[in-house]
N, C-alpha and C positions, 0 to 999 in steps of 0.2 A: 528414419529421417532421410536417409542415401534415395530413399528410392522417390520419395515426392519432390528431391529437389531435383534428380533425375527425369524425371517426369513432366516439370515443367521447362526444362530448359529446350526441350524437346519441341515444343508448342511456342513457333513464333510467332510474336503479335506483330501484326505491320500496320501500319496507318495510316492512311489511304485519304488525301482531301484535292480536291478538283472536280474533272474528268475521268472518270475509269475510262482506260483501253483508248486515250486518245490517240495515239499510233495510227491504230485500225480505223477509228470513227474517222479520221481525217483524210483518208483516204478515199470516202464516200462524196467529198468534197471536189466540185469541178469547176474549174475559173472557166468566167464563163456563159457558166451555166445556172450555177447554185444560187441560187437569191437566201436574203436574209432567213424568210422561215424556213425552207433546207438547213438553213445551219443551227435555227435554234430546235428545231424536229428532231435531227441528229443528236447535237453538241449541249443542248439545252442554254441557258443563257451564261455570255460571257464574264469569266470572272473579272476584267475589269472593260472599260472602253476609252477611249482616246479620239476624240476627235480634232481633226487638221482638213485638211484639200478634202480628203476620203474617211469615213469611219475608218479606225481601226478595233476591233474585238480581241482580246486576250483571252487563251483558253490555260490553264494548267492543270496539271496533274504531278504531284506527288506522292511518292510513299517512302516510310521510313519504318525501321524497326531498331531493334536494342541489340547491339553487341554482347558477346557471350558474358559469363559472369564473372569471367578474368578483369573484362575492360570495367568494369563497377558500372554497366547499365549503361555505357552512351550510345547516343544514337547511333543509324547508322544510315545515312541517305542510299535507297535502292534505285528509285527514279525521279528524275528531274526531266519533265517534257514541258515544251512549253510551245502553243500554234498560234501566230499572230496571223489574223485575216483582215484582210483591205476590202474594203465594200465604197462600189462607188453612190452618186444620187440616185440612182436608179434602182438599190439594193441588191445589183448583184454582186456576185465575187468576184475580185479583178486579179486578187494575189494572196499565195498562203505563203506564211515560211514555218514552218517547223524546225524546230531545236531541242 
């Protein structure tokens, strides 16, 4: 019984809902230059949109996994990223910010 619980404590599940590897992907992004299908070719479509003066697009990316079997299984937040792009009439990009 030692060794199958061993076994899976070993094999962490992480959970993964967004953007994979927004980091990276957003750095392929040029103010500028990038017009909307640049972003959705890259980024795929925004998880949510906001419109004012300029679109805004919301991109996220988290992942989470479970604390050892001391903590009784809580989460445990690995990444929190989050890239808001400004698109003017014209659909290009005017402004990223990443956090």
């Amino acid at each position: 019984m030692l060794l199958i619980t061993a076994s899976c404590t070993l094999n962490k599940v992480v959970k993964k809902h967004g953007v994979r590897n927004l980091e990276k992907k957003q750095k392929n992004l040029t103010i500028n230059q990038s017009n909307t299908n640049d972003i959705r070719s890259i980024l795929g479509p925004p998880s949510t949109k906001s419109i004012f003066d300029n679109d805004l697009w919301i991109f996220i990316e988290r992942e989470i996994t479970h604390e050892k079997i001391i903590k009784l299984g809580k989460e445990k937040l690995l990444t929190n990223n989050v890239l808001i792009l400004e698109i003017n009439d014209f659909g290009m990009l005017v402004k990223k910010d990443f956090y």
